[in-house]
Structure formats: structure tokens, C-alpha cells
FIROLUM-529418 format. One line per 3 residues: their letters; for each residue x, y, z of N, C-alpha, C, O. Coordinates in nm, 3 decimals. Each point is the difference from the previous one (the first is absolute). Example, Ala and Ser with C-alpha at 12.3 -4.5 7.8 and 13.67 -1.06 7.14 Angstrom:
AS = 1.319 -0.569 0.780 -0.089 0.119 0.000 0.090 0.120 0.000 0.104 -0.002 0.066  -0.139 0.107 -0.138 0.082 0.119 0.006 -0.077 0.109 0.073 0.051 0.111 0.017
***
This chain:
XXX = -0.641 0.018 1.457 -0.106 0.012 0.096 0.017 -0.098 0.115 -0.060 -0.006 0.108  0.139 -0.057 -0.150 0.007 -0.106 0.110 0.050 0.040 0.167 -0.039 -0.034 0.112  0.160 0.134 -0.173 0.087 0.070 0.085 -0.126 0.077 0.126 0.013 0.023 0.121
XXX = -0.127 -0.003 -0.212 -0.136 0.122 0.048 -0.046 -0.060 0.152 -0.027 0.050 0.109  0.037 -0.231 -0.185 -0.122 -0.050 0.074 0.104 -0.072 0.090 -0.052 -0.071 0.087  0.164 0.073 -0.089 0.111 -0.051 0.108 -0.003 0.086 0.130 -0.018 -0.034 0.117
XXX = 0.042 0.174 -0.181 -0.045 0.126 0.114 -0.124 0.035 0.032 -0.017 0.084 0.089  -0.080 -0.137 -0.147 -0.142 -0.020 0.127 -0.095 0.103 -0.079 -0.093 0.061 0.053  0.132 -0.050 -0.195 -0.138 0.076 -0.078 -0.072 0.011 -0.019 0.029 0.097 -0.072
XXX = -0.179 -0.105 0.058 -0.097 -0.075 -0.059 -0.032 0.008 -0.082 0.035 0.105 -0.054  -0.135 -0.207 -0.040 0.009 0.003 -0.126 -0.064 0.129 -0.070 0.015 0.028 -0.119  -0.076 0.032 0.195 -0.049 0.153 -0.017 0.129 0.080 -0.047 0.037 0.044 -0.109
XXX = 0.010 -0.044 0.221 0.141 0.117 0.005 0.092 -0.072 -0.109 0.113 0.049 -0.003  -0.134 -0.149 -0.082 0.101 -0.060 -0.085 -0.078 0.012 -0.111 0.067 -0.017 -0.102  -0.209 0.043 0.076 -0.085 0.052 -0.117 0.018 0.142 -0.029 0.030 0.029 -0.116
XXX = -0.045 0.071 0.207 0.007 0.110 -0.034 0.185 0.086 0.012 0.030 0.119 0.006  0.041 -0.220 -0.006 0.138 0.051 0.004 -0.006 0.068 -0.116 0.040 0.116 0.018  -0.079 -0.141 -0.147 0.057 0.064 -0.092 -0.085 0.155 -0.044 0.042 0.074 -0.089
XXX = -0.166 -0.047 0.172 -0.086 0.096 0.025 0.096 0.135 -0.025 0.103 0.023 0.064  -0.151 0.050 -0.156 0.064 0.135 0.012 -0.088 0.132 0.018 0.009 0.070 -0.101  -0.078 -0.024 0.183 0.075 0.024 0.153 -0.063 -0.119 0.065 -0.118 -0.030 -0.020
XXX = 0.199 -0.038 0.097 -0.035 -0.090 0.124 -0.115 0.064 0.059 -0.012 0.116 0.038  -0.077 -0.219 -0.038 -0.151 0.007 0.075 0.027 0.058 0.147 0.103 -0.032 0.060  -0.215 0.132 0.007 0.011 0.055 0.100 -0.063 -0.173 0.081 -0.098 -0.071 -0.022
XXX = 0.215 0.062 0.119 -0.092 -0.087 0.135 0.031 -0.132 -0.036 -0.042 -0.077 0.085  0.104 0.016 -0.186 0.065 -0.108 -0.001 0.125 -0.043 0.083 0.025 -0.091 0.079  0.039 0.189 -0.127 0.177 -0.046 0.033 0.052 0.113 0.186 -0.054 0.109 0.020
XXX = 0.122 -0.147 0.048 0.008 0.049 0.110 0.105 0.106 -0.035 0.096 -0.034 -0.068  -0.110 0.170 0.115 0.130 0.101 -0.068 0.096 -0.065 0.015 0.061 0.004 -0.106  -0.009 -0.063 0.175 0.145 -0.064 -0.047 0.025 -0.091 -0.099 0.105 -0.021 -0.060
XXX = -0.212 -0.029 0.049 0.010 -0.118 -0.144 -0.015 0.078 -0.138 0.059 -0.030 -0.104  -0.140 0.129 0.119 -0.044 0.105 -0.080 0.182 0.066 -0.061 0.070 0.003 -0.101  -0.067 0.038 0.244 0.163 0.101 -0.025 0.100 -0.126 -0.141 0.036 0.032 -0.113
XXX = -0.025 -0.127 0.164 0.074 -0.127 -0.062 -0.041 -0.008 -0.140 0.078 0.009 -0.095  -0.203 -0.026 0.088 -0.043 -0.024 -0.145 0.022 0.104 -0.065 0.069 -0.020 -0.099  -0.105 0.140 0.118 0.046 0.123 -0.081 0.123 0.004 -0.049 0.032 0.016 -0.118
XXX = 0.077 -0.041 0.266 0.145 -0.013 -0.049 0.014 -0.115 -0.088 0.071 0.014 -0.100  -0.129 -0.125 0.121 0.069 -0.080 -0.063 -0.027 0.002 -0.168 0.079 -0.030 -0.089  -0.190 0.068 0.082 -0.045 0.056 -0.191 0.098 0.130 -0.031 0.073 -0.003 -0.100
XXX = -0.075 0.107 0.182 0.139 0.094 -0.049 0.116 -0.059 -0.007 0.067 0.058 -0.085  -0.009 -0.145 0.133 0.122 -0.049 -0.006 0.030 -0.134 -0.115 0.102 -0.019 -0.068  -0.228 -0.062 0.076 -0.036 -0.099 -0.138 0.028 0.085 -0.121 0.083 -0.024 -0.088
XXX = -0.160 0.121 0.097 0.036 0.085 -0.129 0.031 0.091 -0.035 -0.054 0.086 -0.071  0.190 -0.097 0.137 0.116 0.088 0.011 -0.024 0.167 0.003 0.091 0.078 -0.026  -0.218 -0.038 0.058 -0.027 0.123 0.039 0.059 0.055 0.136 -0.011 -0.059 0.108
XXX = 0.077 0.183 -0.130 0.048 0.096 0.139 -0.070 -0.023 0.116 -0.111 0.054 -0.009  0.129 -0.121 0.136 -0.049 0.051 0.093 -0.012 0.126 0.056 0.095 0.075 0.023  -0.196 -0.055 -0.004 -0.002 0.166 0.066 -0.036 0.021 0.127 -0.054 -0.088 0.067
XXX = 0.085 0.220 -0.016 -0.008 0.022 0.127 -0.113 -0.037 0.107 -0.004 -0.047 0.114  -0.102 0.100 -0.227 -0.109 -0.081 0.028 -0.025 -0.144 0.059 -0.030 -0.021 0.117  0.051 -0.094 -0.234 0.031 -0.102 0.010 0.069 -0.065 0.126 -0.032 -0.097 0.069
XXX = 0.147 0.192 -0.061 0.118 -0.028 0.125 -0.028 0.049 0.109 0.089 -0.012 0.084  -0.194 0.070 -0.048 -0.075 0.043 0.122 -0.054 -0.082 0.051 0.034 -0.043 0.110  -0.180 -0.019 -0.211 -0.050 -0.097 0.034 0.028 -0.103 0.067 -0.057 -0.025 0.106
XXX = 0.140 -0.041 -0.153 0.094 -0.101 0.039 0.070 0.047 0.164 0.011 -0.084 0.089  0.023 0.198 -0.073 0.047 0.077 0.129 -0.056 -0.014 0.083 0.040 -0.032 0.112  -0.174 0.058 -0.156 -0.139 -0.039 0.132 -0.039 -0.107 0.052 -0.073 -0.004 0.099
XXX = 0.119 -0.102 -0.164 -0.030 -0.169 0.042 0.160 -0.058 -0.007 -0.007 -0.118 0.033  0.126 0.150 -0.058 0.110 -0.091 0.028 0.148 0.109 0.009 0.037 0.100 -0.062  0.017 -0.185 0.179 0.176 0.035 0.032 0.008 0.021 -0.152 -0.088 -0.018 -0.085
XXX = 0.276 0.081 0.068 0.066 0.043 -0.090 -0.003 -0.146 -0.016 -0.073 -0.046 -0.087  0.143 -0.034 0.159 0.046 -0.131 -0.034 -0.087 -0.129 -0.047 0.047 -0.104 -0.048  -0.223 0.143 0.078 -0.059 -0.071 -0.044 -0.041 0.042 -0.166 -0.031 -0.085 -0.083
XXX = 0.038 0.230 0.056 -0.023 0.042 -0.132 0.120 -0.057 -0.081 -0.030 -0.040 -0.113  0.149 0.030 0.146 0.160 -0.061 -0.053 -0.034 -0.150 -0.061 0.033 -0.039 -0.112  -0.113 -0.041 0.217 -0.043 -0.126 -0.020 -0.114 -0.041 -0.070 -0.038 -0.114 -0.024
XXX = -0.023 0.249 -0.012 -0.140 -0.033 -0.059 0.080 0.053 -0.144 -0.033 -0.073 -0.094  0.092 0.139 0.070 0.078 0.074 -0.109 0.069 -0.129 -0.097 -0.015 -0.023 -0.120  0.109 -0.060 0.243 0.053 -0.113 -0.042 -0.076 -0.115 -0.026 0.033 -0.080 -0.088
XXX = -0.138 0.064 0.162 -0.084 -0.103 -0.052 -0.064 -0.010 -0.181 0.012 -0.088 -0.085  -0.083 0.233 0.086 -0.086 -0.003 -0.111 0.139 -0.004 -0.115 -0.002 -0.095 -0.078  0.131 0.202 0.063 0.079 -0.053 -0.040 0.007 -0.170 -0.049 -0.048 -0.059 -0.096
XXX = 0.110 0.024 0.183 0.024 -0.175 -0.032 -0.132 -0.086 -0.047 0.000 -0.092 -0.081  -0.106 0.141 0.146 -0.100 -0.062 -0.106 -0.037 0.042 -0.118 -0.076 -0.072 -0.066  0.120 0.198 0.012 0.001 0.064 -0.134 0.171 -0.107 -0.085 0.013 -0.016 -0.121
XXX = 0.026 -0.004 0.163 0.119 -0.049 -0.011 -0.030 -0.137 -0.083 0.009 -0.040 -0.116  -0.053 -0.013 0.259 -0.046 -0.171 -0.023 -0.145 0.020 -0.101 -0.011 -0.083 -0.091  -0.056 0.146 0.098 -0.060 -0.015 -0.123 0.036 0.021 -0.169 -0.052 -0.063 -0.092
XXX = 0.142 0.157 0.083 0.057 0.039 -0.099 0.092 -0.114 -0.061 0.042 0.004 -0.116  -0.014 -0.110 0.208 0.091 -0.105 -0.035 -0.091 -0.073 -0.051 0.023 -0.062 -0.104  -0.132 0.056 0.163 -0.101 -0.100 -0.026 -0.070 0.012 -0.140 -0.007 -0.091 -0.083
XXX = -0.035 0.193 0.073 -0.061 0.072 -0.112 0.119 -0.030 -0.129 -0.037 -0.062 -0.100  0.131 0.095 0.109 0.138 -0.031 -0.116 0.006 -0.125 -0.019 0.002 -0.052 -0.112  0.002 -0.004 0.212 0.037 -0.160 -0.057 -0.167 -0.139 0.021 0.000 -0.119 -0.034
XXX = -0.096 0.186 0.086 -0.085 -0.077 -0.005 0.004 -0.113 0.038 -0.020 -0.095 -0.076  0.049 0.081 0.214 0.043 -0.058 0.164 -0.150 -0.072 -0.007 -0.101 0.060 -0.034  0.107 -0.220 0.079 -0.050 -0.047 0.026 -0.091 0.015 0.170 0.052 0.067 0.089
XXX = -0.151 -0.121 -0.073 -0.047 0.059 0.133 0.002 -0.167 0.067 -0.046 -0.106 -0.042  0.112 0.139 0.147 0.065 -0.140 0.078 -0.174 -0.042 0.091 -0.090 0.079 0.030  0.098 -0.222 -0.010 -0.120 -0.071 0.054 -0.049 0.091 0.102 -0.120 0.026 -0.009
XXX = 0.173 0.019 0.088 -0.005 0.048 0.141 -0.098 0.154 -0.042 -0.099 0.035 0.063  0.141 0.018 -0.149 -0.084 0.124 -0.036 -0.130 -0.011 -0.065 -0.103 0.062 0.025  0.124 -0.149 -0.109 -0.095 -0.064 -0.090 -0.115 -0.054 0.074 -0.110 -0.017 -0.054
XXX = 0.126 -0.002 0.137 -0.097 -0.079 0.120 -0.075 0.103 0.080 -0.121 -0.002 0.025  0.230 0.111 0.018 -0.042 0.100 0.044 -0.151 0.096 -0.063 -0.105 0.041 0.049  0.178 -0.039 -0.199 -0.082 0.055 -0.107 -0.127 -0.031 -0.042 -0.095 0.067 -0.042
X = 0.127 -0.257 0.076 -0.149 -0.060 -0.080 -0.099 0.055 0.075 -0.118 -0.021 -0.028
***
């Protein structure tokens, strides 16, 4: 969550992230488009055309590539984290308190 509140979330939009269906009038369709993708892709469900539309309407090919690669590598770096039970360095921890 930290990553949330680095990119300018609020603690609203970082409460109801895990909302299934995402609340009407919280999240801006493009943040909306993101979160959807990024739970289909967390859990390894097909994106669909659907899905890949959405995303069409708020970003370049090349920004969907980068949003693709992002949630990637943070599925990544968590999965490392989660396996080996990674300490959380001062700097986050601070963030967190």
C-alpha cells in the first residue's frame, strides 16, 4: 500500500481496493481500468477483451505495456517477499506507522 499512497491515493481509494465490484464514484475510470487489471493479472485469470478495452479508453498501447510490467514486478517482488519473509526496512516502516 505504500506504493498506493506514493502515487497519490487516498486512504479511501486504498480501503476499498479490495471491494468486489469496486464502489461506483470512488476510483476515476482510469484508476478503476488498473485495479480491475491488476486483480486479473494478480490472479492469474485471462484477461479479456473486455478488460483490454477498458484499459484502451484511458491509455497508449505503450502505457498498458508499462502498466502490464509494473503490476507484473510487483507480483514478483511480493512473491519473493511472501517466500522468504523479507524484513520491512526503516524507511517503509515509518511510512506504515
Amino acid at each position: 500500500m505504500v506504493a498506493g499512497r506514493a502515487t497519490g491515493l487516498t486512504e479511501q481509494k486504498l480501503a476499498l481496493i479490495g471491494a468486489d465490484p469496486l464502489p461506483d464514484g470512488v476510483y476515476e475510470p482510469d484508476e478503476a481500468a488498473i485495479v480491475r487489471y491488476a486483480r486479473a493479472s494478480s490472479r492469474l485469470e485471462p484477461i479479456t477483451d473486455e478488460l483490454y478495452a477498458s484499459l484502451r479508453e484511458h491509455f497508449t498501447e505503450k502505457q498498458i505495456i508499462e502498466i502490464c510490467f509494473t503490476v507484473g514486478m510487483s507480483n514478483m517482488i511480493n512473491r519473493f517477499h511472501a517466500t522468504f519473509h523479507t524484513d520491512v526496512d526503516e524507511d517503509t516502516e515509518e511510512m506504515l506507522g
